[in-house]
DRENDO-1510 file (C-alpha; in Angstrom, 1 decimal, always signed):
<recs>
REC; n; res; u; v; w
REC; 1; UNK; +47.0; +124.4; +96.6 .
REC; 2; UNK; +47.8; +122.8; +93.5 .
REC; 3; UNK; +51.3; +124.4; +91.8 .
REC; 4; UNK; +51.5; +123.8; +88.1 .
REC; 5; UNK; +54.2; +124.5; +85.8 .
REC; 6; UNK; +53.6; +125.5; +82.3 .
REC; 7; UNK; +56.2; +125.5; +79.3 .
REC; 8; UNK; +56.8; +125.4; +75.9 .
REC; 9; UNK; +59.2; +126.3; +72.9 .
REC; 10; UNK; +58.9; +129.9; +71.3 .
REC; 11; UNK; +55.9; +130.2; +69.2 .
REC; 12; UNK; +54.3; +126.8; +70.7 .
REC; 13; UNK; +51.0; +128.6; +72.3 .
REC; 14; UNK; +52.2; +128.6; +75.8 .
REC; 15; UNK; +50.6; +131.9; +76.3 .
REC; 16; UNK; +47.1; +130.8; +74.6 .
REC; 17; UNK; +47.1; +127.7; +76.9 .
REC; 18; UNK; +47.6; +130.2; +80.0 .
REC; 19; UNK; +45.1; +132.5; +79.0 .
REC; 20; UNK; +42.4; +129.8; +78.6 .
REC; 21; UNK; +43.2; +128.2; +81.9 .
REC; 22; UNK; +42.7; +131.7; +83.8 .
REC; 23; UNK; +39.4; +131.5; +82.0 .
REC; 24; UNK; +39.1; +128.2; +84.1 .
REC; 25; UNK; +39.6; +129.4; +87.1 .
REC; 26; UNK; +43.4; +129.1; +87.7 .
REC; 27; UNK; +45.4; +131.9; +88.8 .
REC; 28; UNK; +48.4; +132.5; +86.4 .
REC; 29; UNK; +52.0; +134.0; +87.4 .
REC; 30; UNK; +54.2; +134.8; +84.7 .
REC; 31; UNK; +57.5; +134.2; +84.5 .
REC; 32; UNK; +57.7; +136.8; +81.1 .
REC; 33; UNK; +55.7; +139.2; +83.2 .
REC; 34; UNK; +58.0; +139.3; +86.5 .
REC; 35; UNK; +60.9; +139.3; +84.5 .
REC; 36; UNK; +60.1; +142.9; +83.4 .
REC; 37; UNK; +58.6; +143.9; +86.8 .
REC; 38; UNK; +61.7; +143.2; +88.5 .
REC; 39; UNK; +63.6; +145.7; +86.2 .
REC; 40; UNK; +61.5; +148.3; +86.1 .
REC; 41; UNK; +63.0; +152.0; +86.6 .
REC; 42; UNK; +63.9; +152.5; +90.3 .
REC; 43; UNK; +64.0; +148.6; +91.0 .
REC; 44; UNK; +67.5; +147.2; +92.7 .
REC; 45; UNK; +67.2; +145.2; +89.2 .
REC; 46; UNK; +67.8; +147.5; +86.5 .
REC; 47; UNK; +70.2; +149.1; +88.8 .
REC; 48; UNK; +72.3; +145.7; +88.5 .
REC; 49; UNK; +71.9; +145.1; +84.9 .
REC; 50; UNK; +73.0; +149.1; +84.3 .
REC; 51; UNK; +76.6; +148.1; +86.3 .
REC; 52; UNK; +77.1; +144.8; +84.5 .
REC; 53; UNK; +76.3; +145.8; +80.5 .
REC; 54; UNK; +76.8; +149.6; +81.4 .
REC; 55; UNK; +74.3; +152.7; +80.6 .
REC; 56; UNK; +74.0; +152.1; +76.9 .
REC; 57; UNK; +70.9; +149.1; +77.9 .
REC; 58; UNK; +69.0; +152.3; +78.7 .
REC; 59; UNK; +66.5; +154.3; +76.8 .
REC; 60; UNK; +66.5; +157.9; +77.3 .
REC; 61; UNK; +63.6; +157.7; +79.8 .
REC; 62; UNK; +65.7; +155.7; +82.1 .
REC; 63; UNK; +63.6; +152.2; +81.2 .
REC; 64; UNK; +65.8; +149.6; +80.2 .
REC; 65; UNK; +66.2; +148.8; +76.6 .
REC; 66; UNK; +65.1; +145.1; +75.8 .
REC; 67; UNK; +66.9; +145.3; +72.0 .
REC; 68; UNK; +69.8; +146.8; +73.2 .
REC; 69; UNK; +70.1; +144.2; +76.1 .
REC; 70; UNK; +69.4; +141.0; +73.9 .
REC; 71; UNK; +72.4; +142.5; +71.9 .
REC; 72; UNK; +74.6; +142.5; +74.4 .
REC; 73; UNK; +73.5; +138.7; +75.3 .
REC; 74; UNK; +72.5; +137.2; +72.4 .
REC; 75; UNK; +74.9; +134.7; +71.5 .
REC; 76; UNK; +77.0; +135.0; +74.2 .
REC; 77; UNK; +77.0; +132.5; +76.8 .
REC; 78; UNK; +78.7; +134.3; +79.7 .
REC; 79; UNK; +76.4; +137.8; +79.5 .
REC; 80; UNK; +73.2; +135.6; +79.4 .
REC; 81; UNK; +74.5; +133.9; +82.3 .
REC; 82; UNK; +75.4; +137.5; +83.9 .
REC; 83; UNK; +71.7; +138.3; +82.9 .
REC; 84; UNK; +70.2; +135.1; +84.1 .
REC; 85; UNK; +71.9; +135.7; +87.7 .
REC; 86; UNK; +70.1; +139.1; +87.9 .
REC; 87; UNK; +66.9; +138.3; +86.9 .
REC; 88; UNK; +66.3; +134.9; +87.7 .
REC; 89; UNK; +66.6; +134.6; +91.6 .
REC; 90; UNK; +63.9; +138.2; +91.6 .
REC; 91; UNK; +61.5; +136.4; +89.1 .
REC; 92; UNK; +61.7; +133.3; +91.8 .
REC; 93; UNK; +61.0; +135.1; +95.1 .
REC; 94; UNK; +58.4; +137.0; +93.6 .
REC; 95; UNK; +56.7; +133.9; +92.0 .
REC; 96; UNK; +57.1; +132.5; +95.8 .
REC; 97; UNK; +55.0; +135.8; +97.2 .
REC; 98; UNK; +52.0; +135.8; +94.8 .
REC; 99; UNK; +51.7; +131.6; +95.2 .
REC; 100; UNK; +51.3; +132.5; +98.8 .
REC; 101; UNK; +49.3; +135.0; +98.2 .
REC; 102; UNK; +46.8; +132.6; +96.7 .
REC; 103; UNK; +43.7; +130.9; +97.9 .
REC; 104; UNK; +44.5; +127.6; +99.7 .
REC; 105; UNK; +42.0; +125.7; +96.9 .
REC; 106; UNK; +43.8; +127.8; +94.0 .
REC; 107; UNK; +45.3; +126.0; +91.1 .
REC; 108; UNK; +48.1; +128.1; +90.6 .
REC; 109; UNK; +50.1; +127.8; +87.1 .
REC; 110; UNK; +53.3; +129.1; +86.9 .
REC; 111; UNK; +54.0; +130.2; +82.9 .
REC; 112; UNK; +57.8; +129.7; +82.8 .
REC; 113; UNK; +59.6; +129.6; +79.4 .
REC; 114; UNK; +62.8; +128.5; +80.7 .
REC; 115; UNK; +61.0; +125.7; +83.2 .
REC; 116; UNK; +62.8; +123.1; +81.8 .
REC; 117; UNK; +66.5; +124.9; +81.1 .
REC; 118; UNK; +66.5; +126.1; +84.8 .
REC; 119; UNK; +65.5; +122.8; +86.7 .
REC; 120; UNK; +62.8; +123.7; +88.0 .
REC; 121; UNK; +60.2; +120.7; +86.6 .
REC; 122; UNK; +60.6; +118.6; +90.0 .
REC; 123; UNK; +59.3; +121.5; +92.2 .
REC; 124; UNK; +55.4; +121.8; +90.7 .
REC; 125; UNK; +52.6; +119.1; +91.4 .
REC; 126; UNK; +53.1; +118.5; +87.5 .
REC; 127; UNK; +54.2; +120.2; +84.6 .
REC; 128; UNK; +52.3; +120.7; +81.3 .
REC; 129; UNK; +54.3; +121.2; +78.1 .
REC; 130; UNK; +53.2; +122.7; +74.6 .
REC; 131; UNK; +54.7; +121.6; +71.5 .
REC; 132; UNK; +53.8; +122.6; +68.0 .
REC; 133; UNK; +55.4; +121.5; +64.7 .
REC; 134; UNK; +58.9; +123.7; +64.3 .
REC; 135; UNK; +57.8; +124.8; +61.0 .
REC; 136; UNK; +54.5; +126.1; +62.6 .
REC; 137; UNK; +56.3; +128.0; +65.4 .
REC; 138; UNK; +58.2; +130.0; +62.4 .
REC; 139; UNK; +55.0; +131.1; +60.4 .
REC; 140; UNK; +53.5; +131.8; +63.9 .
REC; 141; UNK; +56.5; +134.1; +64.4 .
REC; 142; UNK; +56.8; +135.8; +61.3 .
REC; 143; UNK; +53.5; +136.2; +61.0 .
REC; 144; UNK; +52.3; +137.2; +64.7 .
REC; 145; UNK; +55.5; +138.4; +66.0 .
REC; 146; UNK; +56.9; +140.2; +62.9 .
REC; 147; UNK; +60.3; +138.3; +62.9 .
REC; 148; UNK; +61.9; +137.0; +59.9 .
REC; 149; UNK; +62.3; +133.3; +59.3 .
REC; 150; UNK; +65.8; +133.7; +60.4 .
REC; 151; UNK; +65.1; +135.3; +63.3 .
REC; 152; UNK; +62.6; +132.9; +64.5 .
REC; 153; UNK; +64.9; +130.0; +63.6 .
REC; 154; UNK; +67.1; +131.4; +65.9 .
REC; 155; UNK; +64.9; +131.8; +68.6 .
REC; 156; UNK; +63.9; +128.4; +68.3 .
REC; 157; UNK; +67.2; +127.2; +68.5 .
REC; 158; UNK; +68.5; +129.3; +71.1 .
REC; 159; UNK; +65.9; +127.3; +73.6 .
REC; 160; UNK; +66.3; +123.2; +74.7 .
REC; 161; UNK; +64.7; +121.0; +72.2 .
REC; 162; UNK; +61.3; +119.4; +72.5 .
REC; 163; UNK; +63.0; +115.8; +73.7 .
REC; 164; UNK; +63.9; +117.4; +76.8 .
REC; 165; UNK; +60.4; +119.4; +77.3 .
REC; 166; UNK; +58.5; +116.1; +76.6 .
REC; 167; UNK; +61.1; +114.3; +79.4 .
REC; 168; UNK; +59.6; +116.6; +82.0 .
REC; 169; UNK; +56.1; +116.8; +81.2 .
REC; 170; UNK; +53.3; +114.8; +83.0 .
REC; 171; UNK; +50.9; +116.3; +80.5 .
REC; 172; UNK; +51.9; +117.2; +76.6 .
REC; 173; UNK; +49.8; +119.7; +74.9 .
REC; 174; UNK; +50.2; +119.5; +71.0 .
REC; 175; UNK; +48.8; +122.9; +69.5 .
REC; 176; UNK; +49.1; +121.8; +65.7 .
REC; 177; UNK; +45.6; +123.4; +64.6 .
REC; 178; UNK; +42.9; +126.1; +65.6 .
REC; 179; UNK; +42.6; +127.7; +68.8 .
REC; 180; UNK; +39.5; +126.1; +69.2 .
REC; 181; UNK; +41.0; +122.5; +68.9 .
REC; 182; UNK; +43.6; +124.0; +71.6 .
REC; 183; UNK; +40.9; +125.1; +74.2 .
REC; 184; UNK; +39.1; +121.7; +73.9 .
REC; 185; UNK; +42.4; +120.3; +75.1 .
REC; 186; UNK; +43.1; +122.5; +77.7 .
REC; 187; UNK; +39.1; +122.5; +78.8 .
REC; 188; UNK; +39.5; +118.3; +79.1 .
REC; 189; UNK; +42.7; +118.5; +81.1 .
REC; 190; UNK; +40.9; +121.4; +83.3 .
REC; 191; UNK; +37.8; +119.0; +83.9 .
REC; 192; UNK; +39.2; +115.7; +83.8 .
REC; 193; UNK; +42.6; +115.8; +85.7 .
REC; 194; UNK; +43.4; +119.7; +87.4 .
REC; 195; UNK; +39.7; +119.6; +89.3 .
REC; 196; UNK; +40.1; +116.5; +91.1 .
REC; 197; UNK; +44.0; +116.9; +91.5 .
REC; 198; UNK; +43.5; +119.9; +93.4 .
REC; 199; UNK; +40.1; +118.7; +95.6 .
REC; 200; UNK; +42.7; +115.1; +96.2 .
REC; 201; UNK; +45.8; +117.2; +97.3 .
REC; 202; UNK; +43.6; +119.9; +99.5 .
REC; 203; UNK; +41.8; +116.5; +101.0 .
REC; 204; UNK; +45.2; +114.6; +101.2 .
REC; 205; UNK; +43.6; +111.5; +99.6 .
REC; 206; UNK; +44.7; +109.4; +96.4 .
REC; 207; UNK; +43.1; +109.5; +93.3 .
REC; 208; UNK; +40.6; +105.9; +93.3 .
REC; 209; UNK; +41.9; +103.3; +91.9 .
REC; 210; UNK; +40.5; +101.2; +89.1 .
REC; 211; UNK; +39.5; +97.5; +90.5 .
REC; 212; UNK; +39.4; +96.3; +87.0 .
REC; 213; UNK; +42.2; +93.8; +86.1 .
REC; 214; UNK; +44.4; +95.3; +82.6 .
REC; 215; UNK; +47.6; +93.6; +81.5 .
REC; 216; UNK; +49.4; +96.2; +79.4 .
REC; 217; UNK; +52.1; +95.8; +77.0 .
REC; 218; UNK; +55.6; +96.8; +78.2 .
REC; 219; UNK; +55.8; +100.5; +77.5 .
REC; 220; UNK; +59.1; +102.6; +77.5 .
REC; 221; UNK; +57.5; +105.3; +78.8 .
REC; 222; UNK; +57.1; +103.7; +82.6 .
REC; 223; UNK; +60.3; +104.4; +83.3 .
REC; 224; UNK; +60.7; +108.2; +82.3 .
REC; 225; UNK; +57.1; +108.8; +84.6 .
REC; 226; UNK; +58.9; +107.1; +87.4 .
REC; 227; UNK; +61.5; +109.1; +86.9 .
REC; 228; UNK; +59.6; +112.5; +87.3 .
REC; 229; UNK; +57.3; +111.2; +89.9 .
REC; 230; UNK; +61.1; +110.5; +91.8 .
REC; 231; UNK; +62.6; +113.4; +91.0 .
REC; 232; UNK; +59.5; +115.4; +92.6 .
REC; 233; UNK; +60.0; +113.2; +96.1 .
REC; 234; UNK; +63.4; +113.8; +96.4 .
REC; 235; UNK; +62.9; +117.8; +95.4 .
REC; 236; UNK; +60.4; +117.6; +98.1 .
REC; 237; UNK; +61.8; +115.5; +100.9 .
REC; 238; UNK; +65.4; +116.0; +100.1 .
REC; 239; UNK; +68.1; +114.8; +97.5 .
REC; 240; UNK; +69.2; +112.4; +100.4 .
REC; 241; UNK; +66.2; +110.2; +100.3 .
REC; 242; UNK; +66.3; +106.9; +98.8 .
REC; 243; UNK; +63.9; +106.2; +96.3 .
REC; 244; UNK; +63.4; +103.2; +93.6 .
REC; 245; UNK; +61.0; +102.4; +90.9 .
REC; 246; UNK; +60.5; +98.8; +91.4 .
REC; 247; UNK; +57.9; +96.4; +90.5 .
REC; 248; UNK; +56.8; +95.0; +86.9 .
REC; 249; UNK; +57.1; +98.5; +85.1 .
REC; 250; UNK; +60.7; +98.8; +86.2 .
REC; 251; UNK; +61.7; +95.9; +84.1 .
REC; 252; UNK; +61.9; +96.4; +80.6 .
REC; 253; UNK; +59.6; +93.9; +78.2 .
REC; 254; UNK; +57.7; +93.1; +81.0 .
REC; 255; UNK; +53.9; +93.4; +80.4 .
REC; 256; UNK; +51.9; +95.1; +83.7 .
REC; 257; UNK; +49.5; +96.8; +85.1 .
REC; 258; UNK; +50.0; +100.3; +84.4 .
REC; 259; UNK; +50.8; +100.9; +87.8 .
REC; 260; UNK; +54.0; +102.7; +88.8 .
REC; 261; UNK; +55.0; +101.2; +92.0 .
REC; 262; UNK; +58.6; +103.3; +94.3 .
REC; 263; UNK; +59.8; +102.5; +97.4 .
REC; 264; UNK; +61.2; +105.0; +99.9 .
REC; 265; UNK; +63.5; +104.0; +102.2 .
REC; 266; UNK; +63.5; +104.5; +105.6 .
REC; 267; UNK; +65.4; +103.7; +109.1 .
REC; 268; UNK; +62.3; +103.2; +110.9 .
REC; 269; UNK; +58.8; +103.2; +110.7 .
REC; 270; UNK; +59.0; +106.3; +113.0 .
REC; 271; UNK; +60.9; +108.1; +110.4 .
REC; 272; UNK; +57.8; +106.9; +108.0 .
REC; 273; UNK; +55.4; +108.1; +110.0 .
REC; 274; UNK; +57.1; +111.8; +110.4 .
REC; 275; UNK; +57.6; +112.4; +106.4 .
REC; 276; UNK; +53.7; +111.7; +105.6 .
REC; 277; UNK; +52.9; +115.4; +106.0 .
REC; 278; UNK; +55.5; +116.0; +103.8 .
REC; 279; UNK; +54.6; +113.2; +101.3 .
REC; 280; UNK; +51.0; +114.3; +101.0 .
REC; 281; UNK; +52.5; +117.8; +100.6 .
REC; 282; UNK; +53.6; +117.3; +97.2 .
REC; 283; UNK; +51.1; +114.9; +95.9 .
REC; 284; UNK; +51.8; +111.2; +97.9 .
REC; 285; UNK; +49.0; +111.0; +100.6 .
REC; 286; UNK; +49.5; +107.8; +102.8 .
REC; 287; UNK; +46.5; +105.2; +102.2 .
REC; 288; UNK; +44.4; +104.4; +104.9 .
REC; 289; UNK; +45.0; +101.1; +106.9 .
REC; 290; UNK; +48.0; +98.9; +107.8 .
REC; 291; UNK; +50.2; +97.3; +105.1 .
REC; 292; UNK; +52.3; +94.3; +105.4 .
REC; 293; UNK; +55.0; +92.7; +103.4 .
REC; 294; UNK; +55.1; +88.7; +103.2 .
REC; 295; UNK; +58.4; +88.1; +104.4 .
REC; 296; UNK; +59.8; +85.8; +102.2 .
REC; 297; UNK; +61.7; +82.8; +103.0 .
REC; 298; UNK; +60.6; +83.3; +106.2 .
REC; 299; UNK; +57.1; +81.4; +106.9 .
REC; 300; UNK; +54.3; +82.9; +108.2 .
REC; 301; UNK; +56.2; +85.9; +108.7 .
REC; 302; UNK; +55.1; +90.0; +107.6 .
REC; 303; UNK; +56.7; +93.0; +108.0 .
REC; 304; UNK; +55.2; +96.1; +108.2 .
REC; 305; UNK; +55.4; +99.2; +105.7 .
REC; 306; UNK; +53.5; +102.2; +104.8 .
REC; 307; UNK; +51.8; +103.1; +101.3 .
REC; 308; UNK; +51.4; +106.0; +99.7 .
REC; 309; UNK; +49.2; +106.7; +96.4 .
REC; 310; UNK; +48.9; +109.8; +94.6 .
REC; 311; UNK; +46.7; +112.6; +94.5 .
REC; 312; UNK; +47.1; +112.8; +90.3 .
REC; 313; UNK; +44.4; +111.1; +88.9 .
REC; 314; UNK; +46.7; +111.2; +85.5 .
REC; 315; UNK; +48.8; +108.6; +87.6 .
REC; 316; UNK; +48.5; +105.4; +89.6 .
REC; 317; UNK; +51.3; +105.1; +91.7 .
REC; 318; UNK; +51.7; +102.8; +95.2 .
REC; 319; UNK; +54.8; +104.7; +97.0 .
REC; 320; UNK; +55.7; +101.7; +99.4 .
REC; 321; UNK; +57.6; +103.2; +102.3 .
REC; 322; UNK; +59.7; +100.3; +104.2 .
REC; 323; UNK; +62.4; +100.4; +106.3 .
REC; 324; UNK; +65.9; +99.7; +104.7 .
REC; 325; UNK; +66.9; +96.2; +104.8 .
REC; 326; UNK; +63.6; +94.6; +105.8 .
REC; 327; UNK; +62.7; +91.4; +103.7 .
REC; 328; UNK; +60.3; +93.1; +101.7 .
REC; 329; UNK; +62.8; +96.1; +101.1 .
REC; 330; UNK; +65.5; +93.3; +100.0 .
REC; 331; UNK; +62.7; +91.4; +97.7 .
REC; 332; UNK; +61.3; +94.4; +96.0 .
REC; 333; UNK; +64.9; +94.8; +95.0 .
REC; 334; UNK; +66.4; +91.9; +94.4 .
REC; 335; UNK; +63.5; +90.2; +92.1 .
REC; 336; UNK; +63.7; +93.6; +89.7 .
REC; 337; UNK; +67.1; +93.2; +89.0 .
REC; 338; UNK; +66.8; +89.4; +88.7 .
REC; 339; UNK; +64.4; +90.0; +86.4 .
REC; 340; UNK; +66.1; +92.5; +84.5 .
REC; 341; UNK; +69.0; +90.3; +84.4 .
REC; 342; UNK; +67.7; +86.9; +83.5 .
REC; 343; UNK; +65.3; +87.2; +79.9 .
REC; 344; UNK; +64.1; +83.6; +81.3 .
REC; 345; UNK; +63.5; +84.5; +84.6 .
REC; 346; UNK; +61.5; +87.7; +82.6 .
REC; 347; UNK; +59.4; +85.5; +80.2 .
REC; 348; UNK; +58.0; +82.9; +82.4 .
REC; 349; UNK; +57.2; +85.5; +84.7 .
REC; 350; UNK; +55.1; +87.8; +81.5 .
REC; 351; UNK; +53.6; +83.8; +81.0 .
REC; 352; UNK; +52.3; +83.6; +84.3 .
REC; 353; UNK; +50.7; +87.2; +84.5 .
REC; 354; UNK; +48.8; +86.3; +80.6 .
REC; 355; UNK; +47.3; +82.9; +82.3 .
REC; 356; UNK; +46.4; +84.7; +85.7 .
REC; 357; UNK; +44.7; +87.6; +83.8 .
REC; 358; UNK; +42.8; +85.1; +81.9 .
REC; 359; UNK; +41.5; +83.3; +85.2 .
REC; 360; UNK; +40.6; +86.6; +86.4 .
REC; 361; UNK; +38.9; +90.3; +85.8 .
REC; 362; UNK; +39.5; +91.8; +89.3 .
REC; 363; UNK; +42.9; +92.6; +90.8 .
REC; 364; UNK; +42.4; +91.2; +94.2 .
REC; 365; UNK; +42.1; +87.7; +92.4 .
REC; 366; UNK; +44.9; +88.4; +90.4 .
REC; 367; UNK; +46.8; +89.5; +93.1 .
REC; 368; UNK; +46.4; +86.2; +95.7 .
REC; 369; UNK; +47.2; +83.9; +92.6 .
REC; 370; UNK; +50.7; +85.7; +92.3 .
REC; 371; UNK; +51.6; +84.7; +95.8 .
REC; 372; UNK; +53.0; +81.1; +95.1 .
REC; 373; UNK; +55.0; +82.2; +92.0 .
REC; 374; UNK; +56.3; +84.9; +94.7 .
REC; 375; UNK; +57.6; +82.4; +97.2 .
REC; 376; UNK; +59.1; +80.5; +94.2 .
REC; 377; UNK; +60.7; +83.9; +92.4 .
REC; 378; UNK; +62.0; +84.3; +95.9 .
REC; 379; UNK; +63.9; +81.2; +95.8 .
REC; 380; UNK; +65.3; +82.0; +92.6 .
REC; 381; UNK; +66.2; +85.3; +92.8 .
REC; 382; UNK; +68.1; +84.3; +96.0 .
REC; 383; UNK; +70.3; +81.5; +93.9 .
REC; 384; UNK; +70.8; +84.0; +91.2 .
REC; 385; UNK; +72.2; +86.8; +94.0 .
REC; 386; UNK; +74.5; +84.3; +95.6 .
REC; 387; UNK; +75.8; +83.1; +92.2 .
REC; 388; UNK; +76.3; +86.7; +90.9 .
REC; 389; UNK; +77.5; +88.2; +94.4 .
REC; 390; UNK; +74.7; +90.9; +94.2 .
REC; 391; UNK; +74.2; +93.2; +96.3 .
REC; 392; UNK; +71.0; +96.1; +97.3 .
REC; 393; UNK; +72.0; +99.7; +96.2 .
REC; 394; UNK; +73.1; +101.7; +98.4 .
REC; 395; UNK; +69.7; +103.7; +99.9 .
REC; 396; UNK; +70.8; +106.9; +101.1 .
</recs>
């Protein structure tokens, strides 16, 4: 089962997007929706919201008044947080029953408003986010909604700002025109990315990867989707695990392959071996075959590790999984922060990849010509380490 959140500001289309996916084929729970379930006349809910803001939230049928509530809250930090404790753990647990509920090949998107306020981006396979123009979002309230522009300013403002939305979101959704333009976008994704994501995850395979050779310019972006893809292993496995982004797009102004390569670190192979399920669980299925490091400095030598991909065809990632303080693990360390740390060390290194991708179109060829300027970076990095006193992070 695929789990996908969906956010967006206020006035952004969040809803639109969710109602043409359910045209797709995916089954939607909504956050909005459960939030008004859970407080229903009779429910253990309203019953709590009645002995925290008192009788006058009521309407004279007994249902609870939403205007009167938001009132009460609006504007005040500690009643929303009063509110939030109410309603939010409910919402959750019932979110948790209908997911289960669904068919084991189900994409199931979960409409949250508040995905991004309340954490919970790390816990879905991936997260799309709607963003529309702020002055859009106020004619789309004034005019849909019946709210003044004040009001909807205030709205607006009341939720986190689009910086932290786009932060969390492996897919962004910009809704600045028609709804037609808006279902093309949300038809592509559908076809081109949630299809085969979910067939990959239910199949515990990675999404292929591309044997063509492309040398990218650096991109500040790498590092924030290594950050989300991180954040969703140690949501999955634990806040215990260590995990790294390492490689070429973990040093900035490094050109690269737009590869995102992590290492998870383990005490044993054993231990490797046991957290697969769980790895393939949330999107990380282990690739087929046996993987060795070259253990540098030490001829002739390997170690082994285990790799990972991703089920996401929006992503190519290679999870390395190696056992804490194996040569490979101290390498993959050690040469990103000498790289980081010496612009020299940096350039000669962006040199070498522009004259290698010139020589070749495939990766594999690529890949064996790097293997000298690895034994010599080895060398290097190891003066630099002993110079500078460094030292691997800490991996737990």
């Amino acid at each position: 089962m695929l789990r996908v959140g969906l956010t967006g500001g206020i006035g952004a289309g969040k809803s639109a997007v969710a109602r043409r996916l359910a045209e797709r084929g995916a089954v939607i729970v909504d956050a909005d929706v459960l939030s008004r379930e859970v407080v229903e006349p009779g429910t253990d809910g309203l019953a709590e919201i009645v002995a925290a803001f008192g009788a006058g939230v009521l309407t004279p049928d007994g249902a609870l008044d939403r205007p009167a509530l938001g009132a009460k809250v609006f504007g005040d930090e500690t009643a929303r947080r009063t509110l939030e404790q109410i309603i939010h753990p409910r919402v959750r647990a019932r979110t948790v029953e209908l997911t289960a509920a669904a068919a084991p090949d189900a994409t199931v998107v979960n409409d949250v408003p508040l995905l991004v306020e309340t954490g919970l981006a790390p816990s879905y396979h991936l997260v799309i986010v709607v963003l529309a123009d702020r002055d859009l979002r106020i004619r789309r309230l004034t005019q849909l909604r019946g709210m003044t522009a004040a009001e909807a300013a205030a709205r607006i403002d009341a939720q986190t700002d689009d910086e932290r939305r786009r932060a969390t979101a492996d897919v962004i959704l910009t809704n600045d025109a028609d709804l037609a333009a808006l279902h093309a976008r949300v038809d592509a994704l559908w076809r081109e990315r949630l299809v085969e994501f979910e067939r990959n995850l239910r199949l515990r395979r990675s999404a292929p990867k591309s044997g063509a050779l492309h040398i990218l310019p650096p991109d500040p972006e790498w590092p924030a989707r290594a950050a989300r893809l991180i954040a969703r292993i140690r949501h999955g496995l634990g806040d215990g695990v260590g995990v790294h982004h390492i490689g070429s797009t973990a040093v900035p102004g490094l050109p690269a392959k737009e590869i995102i390569d992590l290492m998870l670190s383990v005490r044993t192979l054993s231990q490797a071996d046991a957290l697969a399920d769980r790895l393939a669980a949330i999107g990380f299925p282990r690739r087929p075959g046996e993987w060795f490091d070259n253990a540098r400095g030490l001829p002739g030598m390997t170690w082994p590790k285990r790799l990972h991909g991703c089920a996401d065809p929006g992503y190519e990632v290679n999870l390395h999984v190696r056992v804490a303080g194996s040569p490979g693990w101290r390498f993959a360390l050690l040469m990103r922060d000498h790289l980081r740390a010496v612009p020299a060390a940096r350039d000669a290194y962006a040199a070498a990849k522009a004259a290698w991708a010139e020589r070749f179109e495939d990766r594999m060829g690529y890949a064996e010509a790097k293997e000298p300027w690895f034994d010599q970076e080895a060398r290097a990095a190891d003066d630099w380490a002993e110079e500078t006193g460094w030292q691997p992070p800490d991996w737990s």
